[in-house]
KENU-6332 format. One record per residue (C-alpha): residue in one letter; z negated, x negated, y negated. Coordinates in steps of 0.1 Angstrom, whole numbers, plus 5000, padded with zeros to 4 digits. Each point is the difference from the previous one (the first is absolute). Example, Ala and Ser with C-alpha at 12.3 -4.5 7.8 and 13.67 -1.06 7.14 Angstrom:
BEGIN
A492248775045 S500749864966 
***
This chain:
BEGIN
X500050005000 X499349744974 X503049835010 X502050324995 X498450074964 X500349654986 X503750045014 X499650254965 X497949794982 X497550215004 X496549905002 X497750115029 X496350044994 X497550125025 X496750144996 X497349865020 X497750204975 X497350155027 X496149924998 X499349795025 X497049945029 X498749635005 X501749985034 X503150084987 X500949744971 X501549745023 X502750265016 X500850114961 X500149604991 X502449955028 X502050324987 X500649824967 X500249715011 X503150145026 X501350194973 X500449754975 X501849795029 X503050305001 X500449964962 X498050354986 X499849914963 X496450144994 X497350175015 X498350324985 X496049955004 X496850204993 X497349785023 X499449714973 X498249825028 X503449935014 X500049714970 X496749835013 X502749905034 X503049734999 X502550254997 X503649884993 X501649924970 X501450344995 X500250244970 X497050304998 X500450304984 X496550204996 X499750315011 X499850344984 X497050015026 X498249754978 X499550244973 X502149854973 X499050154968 X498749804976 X501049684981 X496649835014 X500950105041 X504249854989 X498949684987 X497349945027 X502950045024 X502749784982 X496649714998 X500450085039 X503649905005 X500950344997 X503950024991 X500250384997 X497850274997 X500750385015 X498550224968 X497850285005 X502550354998 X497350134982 X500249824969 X501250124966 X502949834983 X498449854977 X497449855028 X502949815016 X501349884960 X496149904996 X500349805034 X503449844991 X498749904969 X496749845011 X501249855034 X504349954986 X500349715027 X499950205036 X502750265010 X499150364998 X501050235027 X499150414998 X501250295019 X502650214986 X500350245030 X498550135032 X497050165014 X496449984978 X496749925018 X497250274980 X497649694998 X500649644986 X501949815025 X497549765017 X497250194992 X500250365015 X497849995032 X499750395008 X502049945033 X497449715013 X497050214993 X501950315012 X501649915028 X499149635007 X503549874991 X500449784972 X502750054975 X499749634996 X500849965029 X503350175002 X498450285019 X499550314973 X499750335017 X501450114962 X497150284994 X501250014966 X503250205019 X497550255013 X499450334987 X496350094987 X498250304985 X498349894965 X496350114994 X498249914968 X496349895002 X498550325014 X502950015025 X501550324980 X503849975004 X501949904975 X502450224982 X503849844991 X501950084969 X501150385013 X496650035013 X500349975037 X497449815023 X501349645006 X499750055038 X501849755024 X502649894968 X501049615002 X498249904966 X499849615009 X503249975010 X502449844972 X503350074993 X502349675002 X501049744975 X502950014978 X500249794972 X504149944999 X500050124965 X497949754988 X501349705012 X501149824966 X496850074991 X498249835025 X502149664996 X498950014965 X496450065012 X500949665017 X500450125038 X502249745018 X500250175033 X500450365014 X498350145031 X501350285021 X497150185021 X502650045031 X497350045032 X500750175027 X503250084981 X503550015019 X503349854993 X501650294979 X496549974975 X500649624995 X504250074997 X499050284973 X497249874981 X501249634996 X503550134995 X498250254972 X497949724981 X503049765002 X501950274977 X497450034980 X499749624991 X503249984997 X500150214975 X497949814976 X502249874974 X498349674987 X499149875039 X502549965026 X498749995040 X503049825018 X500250075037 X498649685017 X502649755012 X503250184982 X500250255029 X501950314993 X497950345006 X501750345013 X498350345005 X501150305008 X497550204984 X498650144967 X496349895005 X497150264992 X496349955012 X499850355005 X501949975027 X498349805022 X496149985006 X498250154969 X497150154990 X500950084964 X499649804973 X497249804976 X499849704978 X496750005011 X497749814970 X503149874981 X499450184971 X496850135006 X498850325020 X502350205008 X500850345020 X500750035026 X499049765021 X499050135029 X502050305021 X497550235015 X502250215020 X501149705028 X499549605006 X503750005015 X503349934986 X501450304979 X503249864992 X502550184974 X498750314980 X503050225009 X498650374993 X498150255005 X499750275035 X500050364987 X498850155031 X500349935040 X500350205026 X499449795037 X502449744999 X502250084971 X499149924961 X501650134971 X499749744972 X501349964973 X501649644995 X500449804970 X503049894985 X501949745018 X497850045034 X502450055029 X497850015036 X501349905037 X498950025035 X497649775004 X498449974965 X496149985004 X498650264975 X496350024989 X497950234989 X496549894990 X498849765033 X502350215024 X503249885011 X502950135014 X503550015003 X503650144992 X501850185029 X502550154982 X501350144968 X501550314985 X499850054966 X496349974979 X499050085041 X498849695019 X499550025033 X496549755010 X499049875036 X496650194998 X498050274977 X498049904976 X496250045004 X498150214975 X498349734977 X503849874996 X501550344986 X497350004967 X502149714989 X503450044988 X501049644988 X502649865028 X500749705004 X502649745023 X498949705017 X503249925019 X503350034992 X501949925025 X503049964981 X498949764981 X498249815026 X503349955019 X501649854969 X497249784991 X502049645009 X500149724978 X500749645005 X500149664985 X502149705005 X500649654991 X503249924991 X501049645013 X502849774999 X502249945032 X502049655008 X501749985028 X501849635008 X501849805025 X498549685009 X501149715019 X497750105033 X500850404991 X498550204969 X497150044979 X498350374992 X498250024972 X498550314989 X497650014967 X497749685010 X500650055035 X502449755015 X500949915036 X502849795017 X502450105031 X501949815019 X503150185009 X503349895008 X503050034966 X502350225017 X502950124980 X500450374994 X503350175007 X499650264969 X498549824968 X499650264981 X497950215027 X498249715009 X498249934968 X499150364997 X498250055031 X498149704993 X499050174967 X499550355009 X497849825034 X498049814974 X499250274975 X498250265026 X496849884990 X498950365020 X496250054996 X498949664990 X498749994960 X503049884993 X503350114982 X503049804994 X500949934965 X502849725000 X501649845035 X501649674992 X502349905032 X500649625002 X502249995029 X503650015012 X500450345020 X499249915032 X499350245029 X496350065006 X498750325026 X498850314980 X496949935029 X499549574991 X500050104962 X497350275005 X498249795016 X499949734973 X499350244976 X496950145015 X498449675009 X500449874965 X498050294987 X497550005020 
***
């Protein structure tokens, strides 16, 4: 894997950020120590007791499990050898400036997307009194997903704006992170690095969301974001993080308190707000779609924490897999979590153009592709149709296939000789391997 990404020129950093036991510091010491051998390019740590070890000369990027949110706690860890620091997501914009200002020599990294933990990461520790599993640990039973009935101090319920009992509602659990719009902002603020919360997460989340903030930067005017190593990026795709796993949306602290930032009516992914159901009958709803919503078999719809699916459609009728229970039909708001249409045109891809030379040498011919090169010997045997000759060797060369390569100019230094389709395939794939 860290081949494959630096292929890209893209770093690889991995987090070795667990609290640790006594008995288990050698087998993490041995981790970095192997890890730093395969060429990761930093590790992401909370357990500062890591740095009392011979650890090897590799970069370290401090946690957001070390509770980084004050000028004092970044500078302590820059003193440390920290590189980078992972901020807090609960800080206020004008906390990170404040940080940036005080500590302006160690890179600032914050999360711009992604699921919020209700507590401060690295100190919420309801799940290890709860349940005997430590969030620090990497073993959160995620109680703030729950759902809970409120009392006040005499254990009366408590009443929510339309004056219903809060009975069983999902009042911890946050809504996730969005902060795309304010991207310029942070740079100024003096962020150097962007973090995407993607655990758990599938393949079409990462392909949407990175695809999404990747727009979005590159649609700041006075900062260009060049694709690492020149490679050329094709999607196929208009991304939207509604359309993959999503809560709904909050800037969180950013800008203060804000509302909301919690959803009370379910911990799971909601997806697009795409109308409202007018009434239901068993397995049919009559909704009423908003502008621009067209529904297929197969889209997962939601309605509060239920969720169901489409089995047909016939006007403002859809047809679901199952009727909805009774707490579902008091809530009218539905929303989709999959669409499957856009899921099966969510492909993108990014290659590296490269160079190709192809020339005869005195033993037989030389392959170079990029700053891959290899040598064949192979016997100059003259071809009986020139012309055709020198274009199978090109078109041969140029299938690059699934590599991470593209061919941008073939350069043929060679009289047309006659080489198998098979022998030049061959050369081909083991120079770039």
């Amino acid at each position: 894997m860290v081949r494959y990404a630096h292929t890209y020129g893209v770093q690889v950093l991995v987090t070795l950020n667990t609290l640790l036991h006594d008995d288990e510091y050698p087998h993490a010491l041995a981790l970095a120590h192997a890890l730093y051998k395969i060429g990761v390019d930093a590790l992401i740590i909370q357990d500062l007791h890591l740095l009392d070890f011979d650890l090897p000369p590799i970069r370290l990027h401090a946690s957001t499990q070390c509770d980084n949110r004050t000028p004092e706690q970044v500078a302590h860890l820059r003193d440390m050898g920290f590189k980078r620091v992972v901020l807090a997501r609960e800080l206020s914009i004008n906390e990170i400036r404040a940080i940036h200002e005080a500590v302006p020599d160690i890179e600032l990294e914050a999360f711009v997307h992604g699921a919020l933990c209700v507590s401060y990461s690295g100190r919420c520790y309801i799940s290890e009194v709860l349940a005997n599993r430590s969030a620090n640990r990497g073993a959160c039973a995620q109680f703030c997903r729950m759902a809970y009935d409120v009392l006040d101090e005499s254990m009366n319920e408590v009443l929510d704006e339309a004056g219903q009992p809060i009975h069983q509602r999902h009042v911890l659990s946050l809504q996730d992170l969005d902060r795309s719009a304010y991207l310029n902002e942070l740079i100024d603020a003096g962020v150097t690095t962007f973090k995407i919360e993607g655990r758990l997460k599938d393949a079409d989340y990462v392909t949407n969301i990175v695809a999404y903030y990747r727009e979005k930067l590159n649609q700041i005017s006075n900062i260009k974001y060049p694709i690492s190593n020149g490679a050329v990026y094709k999607r196929t795709f208009v991304p939207d993080p509604s359309k993959t796993f999503h809560r709904g949306a909050t800037d969180y602290f950013l800008h203060g308190r804000t509302r909301p930032m919690a959803n009370w009516d379910t911990p799971k992914s909601t997806g697009e707000y795409v109308g409202e159901v007018i009434e239901a009958h068993g397995n049919t709803l009559r909704v009423r779609l908003n502008d621009g919503i067209v529904l297929h078999n197969g889209d997962g719809l939601t309605i509060g924490s239920e969720g169901f699916s489409v089995n047909g459609i016939e006007s403002n009728l859809i047809k679901i897999n199952k009727p909805l229970n009774a707490n579902s039909l008091n809530l009218k708001r539905l929303y989709r979590n999959l669409d499957v249409e856009f899921a099966k045109n969510l492909k993108s891809e990014r290659r590296i153009p490269v160079d190709i030379v192809f020339r005869e040498t005195e033993e037989g011919f030389e392959l170079r592709i990029g700053d891959k090169e290899r040598s064949f010997v192979y016997p100059h045997e003259p071809a009986k149709n020139t012309d055709k000759a020198l274009e199978t060797i090109r078109t041969q060369l140029a299938k690059l296939g699934d590599t991470p390569y593209i061919a941008r100019k073939i350069t043929l230094d060679t009289k047309p000789y006659f080489i198998p389709i098979s022998i030049l395939n061959e050369w081909r794939r083991n120079t770039i391997i």
